[in-house]
C-alpha positions in Angstrom: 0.0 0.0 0.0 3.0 2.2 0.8 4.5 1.6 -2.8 1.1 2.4 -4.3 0.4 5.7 -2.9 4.2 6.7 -3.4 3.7 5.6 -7.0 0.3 7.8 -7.2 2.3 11.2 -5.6 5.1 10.4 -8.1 2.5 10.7 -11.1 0.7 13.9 -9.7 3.8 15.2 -9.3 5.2 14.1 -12.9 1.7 15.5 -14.6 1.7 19.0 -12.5 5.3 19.3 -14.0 4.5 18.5 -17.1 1.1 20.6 -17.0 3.5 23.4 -16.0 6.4 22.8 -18.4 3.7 23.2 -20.9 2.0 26.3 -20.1 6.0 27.7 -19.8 6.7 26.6 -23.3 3.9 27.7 -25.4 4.3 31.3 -23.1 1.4 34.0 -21.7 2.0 36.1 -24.8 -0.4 36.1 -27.6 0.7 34.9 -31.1 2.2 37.3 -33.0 -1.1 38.0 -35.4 -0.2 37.9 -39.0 1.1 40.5 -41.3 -1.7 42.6 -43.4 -0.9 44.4 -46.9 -3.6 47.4 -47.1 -3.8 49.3 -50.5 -5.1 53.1 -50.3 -5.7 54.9 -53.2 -6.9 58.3 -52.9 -7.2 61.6 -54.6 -5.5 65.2 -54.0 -3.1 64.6 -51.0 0.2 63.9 -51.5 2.7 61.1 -49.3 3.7 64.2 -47.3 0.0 64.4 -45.9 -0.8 60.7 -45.4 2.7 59.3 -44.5 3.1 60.9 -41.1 -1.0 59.3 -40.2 0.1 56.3 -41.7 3.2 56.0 -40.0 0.9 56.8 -36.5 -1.4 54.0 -37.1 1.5 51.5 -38.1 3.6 52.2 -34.9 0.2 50.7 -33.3 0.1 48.3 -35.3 3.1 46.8 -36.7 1.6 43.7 -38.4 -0.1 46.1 -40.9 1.4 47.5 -43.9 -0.3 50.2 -45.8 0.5 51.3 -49.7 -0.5 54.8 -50.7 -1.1 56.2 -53.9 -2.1 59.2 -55.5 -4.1 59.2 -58.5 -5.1 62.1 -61.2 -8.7 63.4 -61.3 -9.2 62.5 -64.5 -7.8 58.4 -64.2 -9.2 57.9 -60.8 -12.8 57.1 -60.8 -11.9 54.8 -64.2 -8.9 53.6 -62.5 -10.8 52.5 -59.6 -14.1 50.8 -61.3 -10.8 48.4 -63.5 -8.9 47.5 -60.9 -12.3 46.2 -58.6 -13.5 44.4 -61.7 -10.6 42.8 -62.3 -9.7 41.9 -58.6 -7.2 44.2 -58.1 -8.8 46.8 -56.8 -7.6 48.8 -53.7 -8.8 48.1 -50.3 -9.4 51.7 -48.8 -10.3 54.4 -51.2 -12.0 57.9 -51.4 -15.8 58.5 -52.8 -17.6 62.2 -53.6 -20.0 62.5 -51.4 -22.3 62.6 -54.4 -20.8 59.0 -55.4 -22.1 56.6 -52.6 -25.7 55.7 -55.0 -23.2 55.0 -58.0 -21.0 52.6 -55.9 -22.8 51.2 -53.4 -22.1 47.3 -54.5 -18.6 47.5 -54.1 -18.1 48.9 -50.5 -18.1 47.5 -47.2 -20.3 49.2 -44.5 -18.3 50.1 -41.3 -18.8 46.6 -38.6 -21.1 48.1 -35.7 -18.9 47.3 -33.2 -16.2 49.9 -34.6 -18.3 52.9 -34.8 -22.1 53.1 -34.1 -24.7 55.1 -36.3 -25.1 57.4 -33.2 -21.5 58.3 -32.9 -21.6 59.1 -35.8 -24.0 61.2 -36.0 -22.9 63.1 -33.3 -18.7 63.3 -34.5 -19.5 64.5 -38.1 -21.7 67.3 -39.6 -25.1 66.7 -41.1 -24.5 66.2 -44.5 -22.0 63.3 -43.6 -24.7 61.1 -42.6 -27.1 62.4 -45.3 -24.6 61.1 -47.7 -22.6 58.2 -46.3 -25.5 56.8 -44.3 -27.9 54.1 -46.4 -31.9 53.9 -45.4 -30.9 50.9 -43.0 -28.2 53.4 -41.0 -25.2 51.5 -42.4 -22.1 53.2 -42.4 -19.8 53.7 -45.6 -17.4 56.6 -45.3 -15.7 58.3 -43.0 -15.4 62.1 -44.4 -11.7 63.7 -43.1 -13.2 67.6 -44.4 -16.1 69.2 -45.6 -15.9 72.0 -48.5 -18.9 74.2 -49.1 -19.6 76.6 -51.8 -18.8 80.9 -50.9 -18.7 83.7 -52.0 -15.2 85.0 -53.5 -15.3 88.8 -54.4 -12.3 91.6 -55.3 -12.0 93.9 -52.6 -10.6 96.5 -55.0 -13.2 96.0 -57.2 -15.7 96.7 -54.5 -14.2 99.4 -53.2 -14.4 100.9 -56.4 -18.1 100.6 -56.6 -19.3 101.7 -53.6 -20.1 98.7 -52.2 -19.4 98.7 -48.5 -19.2 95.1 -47.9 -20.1 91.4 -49.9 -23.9 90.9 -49.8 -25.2 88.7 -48.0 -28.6 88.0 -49.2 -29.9 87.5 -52.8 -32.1 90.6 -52.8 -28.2 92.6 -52.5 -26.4 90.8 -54.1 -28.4 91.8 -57.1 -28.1 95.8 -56.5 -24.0 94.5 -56.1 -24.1 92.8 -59.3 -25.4 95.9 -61.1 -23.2 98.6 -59.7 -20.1 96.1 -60.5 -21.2 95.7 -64.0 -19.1 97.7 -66.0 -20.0 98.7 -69.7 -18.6 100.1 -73.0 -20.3 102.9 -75.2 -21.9 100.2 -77.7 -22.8 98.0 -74.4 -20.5 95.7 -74.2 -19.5 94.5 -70.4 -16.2 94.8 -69.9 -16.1 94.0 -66.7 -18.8 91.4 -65.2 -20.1 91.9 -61.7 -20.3 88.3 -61.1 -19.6 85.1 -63.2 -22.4 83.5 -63.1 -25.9 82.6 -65.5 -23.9 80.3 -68.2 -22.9 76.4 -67.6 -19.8 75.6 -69.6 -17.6 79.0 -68.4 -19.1 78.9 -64.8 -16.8 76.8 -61.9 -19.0 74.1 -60.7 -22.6 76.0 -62.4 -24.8 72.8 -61.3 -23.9 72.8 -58.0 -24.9 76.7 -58.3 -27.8 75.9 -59.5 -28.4 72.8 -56.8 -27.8 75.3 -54.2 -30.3 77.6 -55.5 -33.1 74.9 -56.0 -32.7 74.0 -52.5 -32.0 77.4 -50.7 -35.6 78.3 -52.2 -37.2 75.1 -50.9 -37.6 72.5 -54.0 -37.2 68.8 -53.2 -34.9 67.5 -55.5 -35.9 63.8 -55.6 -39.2 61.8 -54.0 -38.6 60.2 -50.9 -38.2 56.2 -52.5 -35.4 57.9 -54.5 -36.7 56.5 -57.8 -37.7 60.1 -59.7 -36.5 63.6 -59.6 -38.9 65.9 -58.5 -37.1 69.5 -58.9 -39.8 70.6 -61.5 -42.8 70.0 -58.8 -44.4 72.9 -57.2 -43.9 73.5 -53.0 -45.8 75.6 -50.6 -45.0 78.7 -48.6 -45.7 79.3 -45.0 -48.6 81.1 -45.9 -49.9 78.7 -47.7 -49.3 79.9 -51.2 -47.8 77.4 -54.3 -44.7 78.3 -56.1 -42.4 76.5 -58.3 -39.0 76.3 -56.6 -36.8 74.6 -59.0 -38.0 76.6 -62.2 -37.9 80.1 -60.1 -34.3 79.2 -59.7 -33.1 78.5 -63.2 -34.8 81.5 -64.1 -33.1 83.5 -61.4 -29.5 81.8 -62.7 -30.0 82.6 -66.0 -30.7 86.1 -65.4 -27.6 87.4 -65.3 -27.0 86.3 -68.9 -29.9 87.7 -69.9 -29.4 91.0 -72.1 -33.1 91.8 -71.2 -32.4 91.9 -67.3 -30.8 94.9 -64.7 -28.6 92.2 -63.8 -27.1 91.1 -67.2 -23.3 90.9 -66.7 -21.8 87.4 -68.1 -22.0 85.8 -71.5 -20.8 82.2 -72.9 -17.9 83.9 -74.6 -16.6 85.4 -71.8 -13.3 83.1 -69.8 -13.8 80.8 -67.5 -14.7 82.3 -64.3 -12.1 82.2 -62.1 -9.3 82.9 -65.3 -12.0 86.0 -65.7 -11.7 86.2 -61.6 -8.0 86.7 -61.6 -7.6 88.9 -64.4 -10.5 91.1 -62.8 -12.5 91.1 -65.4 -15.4 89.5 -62.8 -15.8 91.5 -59.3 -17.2 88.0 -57.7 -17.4 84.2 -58.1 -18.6 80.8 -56.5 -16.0 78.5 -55.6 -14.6 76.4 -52.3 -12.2 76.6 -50.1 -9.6 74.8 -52.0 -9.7 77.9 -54.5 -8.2 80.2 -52.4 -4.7 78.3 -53.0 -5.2 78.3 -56.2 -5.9 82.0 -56.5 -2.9 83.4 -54.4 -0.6 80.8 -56.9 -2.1 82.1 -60.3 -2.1 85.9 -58.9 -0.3 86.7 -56.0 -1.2 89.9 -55.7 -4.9 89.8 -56.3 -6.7 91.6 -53.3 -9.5 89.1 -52.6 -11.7 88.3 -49.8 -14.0 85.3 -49.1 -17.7 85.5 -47.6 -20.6 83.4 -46.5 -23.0 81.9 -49.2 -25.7 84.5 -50.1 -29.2 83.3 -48.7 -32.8 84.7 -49.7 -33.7 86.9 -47.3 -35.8 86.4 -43.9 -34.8 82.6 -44.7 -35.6 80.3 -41.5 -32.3 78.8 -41.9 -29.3 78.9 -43.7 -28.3 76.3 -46.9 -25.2 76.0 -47.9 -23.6 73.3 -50.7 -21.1 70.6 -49.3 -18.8 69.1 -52.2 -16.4 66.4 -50.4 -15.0 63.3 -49.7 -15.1 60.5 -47.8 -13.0 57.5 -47.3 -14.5 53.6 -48.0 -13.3 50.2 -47.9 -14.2 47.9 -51.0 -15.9 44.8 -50.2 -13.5 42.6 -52.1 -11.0 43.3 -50.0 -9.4 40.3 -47.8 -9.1 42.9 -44.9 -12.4 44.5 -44.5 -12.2 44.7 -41.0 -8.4 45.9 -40.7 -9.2 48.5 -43.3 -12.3 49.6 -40.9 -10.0 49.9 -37.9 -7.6 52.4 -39.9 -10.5 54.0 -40.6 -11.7 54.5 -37.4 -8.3 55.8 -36.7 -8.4 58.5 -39.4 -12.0 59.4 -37.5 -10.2 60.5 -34.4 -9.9 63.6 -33.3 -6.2 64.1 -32.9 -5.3 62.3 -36.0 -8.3 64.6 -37.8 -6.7 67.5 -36.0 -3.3 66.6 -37.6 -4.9 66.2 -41.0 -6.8 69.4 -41.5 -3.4 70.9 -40.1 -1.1 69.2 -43.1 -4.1 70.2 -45.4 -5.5 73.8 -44.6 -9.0 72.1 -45.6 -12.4 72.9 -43.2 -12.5 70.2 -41.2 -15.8 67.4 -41.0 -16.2 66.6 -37.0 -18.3 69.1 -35.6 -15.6 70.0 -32.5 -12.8 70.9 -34.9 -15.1 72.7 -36.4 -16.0 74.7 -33.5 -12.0 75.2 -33.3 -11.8 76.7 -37.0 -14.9 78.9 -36.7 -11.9 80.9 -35.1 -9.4 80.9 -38.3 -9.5 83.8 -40.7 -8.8 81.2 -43.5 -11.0 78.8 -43.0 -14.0 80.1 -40.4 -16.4 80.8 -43.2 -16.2 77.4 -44.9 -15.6 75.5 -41.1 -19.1 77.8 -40.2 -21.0 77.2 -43.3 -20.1 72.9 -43.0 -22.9 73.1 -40.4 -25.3 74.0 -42.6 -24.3 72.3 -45.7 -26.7 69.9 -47.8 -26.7 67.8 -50.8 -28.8 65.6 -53.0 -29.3 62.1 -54.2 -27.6 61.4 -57.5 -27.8 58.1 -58.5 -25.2 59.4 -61.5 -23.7 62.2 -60.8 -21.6 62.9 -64.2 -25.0 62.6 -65.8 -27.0 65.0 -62.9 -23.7 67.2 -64.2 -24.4 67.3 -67.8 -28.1 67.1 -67.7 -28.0 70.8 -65.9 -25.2 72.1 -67.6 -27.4 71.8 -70.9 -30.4 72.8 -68.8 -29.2 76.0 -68.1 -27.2 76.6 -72.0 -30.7 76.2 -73.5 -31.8 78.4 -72.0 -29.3 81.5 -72.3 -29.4 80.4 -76.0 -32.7 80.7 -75.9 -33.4 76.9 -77.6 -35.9 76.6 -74.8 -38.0 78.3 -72.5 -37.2 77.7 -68.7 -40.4 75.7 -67.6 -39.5 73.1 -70.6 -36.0 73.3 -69.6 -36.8 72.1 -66.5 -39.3 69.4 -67.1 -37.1 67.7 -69.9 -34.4 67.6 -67.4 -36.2 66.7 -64.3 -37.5 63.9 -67.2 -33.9 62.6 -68.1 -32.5 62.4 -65.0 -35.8 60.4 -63.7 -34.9 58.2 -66.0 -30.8 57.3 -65.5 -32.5 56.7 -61.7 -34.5 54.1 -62.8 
């Protein structure tokens, strides 16, 4: 019996020894997880921009490599659409915010448990959600800045004219236009008080005219998202029916209209911001990204930027947002690494950093709050608040459609009402 249960506390022994040479050998540590090749292709920011926020996330995360590459405006979007179709597509890449209808099938929502539709919500202005959101709440960009449409005018220029300050409603901006306007003895202008009324030689017309339509209230598409409804009439406060879209076009077109007060831009004139440096135009539309632009093509030009004109005694402002966002593509092998670097862009310190590299008005609402104190960028940072957009299921065609919308009309091949309705027609259509 004494053998036996010496033999027995032997054994225990041997197998708590072994138990514990085990555990010892295979260690506390987790495995080492295994390496991860991202691909990011993106638009406008150079290596100096995204290298040092790369770099940040990879020191976190040294199992992950990440490739970036910028592409050319004109290559991208066709660049893209290849490469997915033939499986070689990027894994994180950048979408307009008009684009998210267009590519839809190819992206990968963001996985709940990385960033919830509420925190979203609250981390991002408005129009992110409006654009990036789908009717389920699914996630599918994260937007690093938001541009907006303003108001770029030539302080000389006013000066000149007597006009105090930019306008900032509709009903002054007219009595600006006309005092700005400057003439020869036949009639000629020789100097336009805004460029604006044509498509082809107007920056961005359509999403003029967009802003327009829904400053004054129209409802650009029906609520399935199946037919455009910018031709239909709306109702004032009192009760009263108007037609919002069409009282737009005509008010666009006006100003190329020899028969109105405010006739100051033509089709043959340059293309307005060329016309805008030269100051041969007083004002323009553009974002924020022109003012760059403007300072390297004329250094000396004595320029100022200001809000968005509104219509007056408006409720609340509307602005136009034109940005990006950033997506992963659902054939990627990584979808969920992607998501996490995502998620990391979406902080605000690493936001922070970006808008910093970039100059550009920043998307989360408490960055913005910090900017609403920059010279440079408080107008565009304030005006992100209020920015909207609209459905597009194609948004190169939406672009076209209105560009020959508006030409028809300042060449008179249509009236504005049939203008309208034939576009409003078309681009029904392409959404169905």
């Amino acid at each position: 019996m004494k053998n036996k249960k010496y033999l027995l506390l032997l054994l225990v022994a041997f197998f708590a020894f072994s138990a514990f040479g085990l555990k010892s050998c295979s260690g506390d540590e987790e495995a080492e997880p295994e390496p991860i090749d991202l691909v990011y292709w993106r638009l406008w920011d150079d290596r100096a921009v995204f290298d040092p926020l790369i770099e940040a996330y990879q020191a976190e995360n040294p199992h992950v490599n990440i490739t970036y590459r910028k592409l050319t405006f004109s290559e991208y979007e066709g660049a893209i659409v290849d490469a997915l179709a033939s499986g070689k597509g990027p894994d994180i890449w950048s979408i307009h915010n008009t684009w998210l209808p267009k590519h839809i099938d190819k992206l990968e929502p963001a996985p709940a448990d990385l960033i919830t539709l509420n925190d979203y919500q609250d981390t991002f202005v408005d129009v992110a959600s409006k654009d990036f959101v789908d009717s389920e709440g699914q996630i599918y960009a994260i937007p690093m800045s938001v541009d907006t449409a303003a108001l770029y005018y030539n302080k000389d220029l006013l000066n000149t004219a007597f006009v105090v300050e930019p306008p900032a409603t509709w009903t002054d901006f007219k009595e600006a236009v006309k005092k700005l306007t400057a003439t020869d003895e036949s009639g000629e202008i020789i100097r336009s008080g805004v460029s604006m009324g044509t498509a082809y030689n107007v920056n961005r017309s359509p999403d003029i005219l967009s802003l327009l339509m829904l400053q004054n209230g129209a409802q650009m598409v029906n609520d399935a998202k199946t037919a455009a409804t910018f031709n239909q009439s709306a109702t004032t406060s009192d009760g009263e029916s108007y037609f919002p879209g069409l009282e737009a076009l005509i008010f666009y077109t006006d100003f190329s209209n020899p028969r109105k007060s405010v006739y100051t831009w033509t089709p043959t004139m340059p293309n307005s911001i060329d016309a805008f440096v030269a100051e041969e135009s007083a004002m323009m539309f553009s974002y924020a990204y022109q003012q760059e632009v403007l300072k390297e093509k004329s250094p000396k030009l004595n320029f100022g930027v200001a809000t968005m004109p509104q219509i007056e005694n408006t409720p609340k402002e509307v602005n136009y947002a034109n940005y990006w966002g950033e997506v992963v593509s659902k054939s990627s092998e990584h979808k969920e690494e992607a998501w996490k670097f995502l998620t990391f862009l979406a902080k605000k310190n690493v936001s922070e950093k970006y808008v910093e590299l970039t100059g550009r008005p920043a998307a989360r609402k408490d960055i913005v709050k910090d900017q609403l104190e920059d010279p440079k960028l408080r107008i565009f940072a304030g005006q992100a608040l209020t920015a909207d957009s609209w459905y597009q299921k194609d948004p190169s065609a939406v672009d076209n459609i209105f560009s020959k919308m508006i030409e028809s009309v300042v060449l008179g091949e249509s009236e504005p009402e049939d203008a309208l309705n034939s576009a409003n027609q078309k681009i029904t259509t392409q959404m169905q």
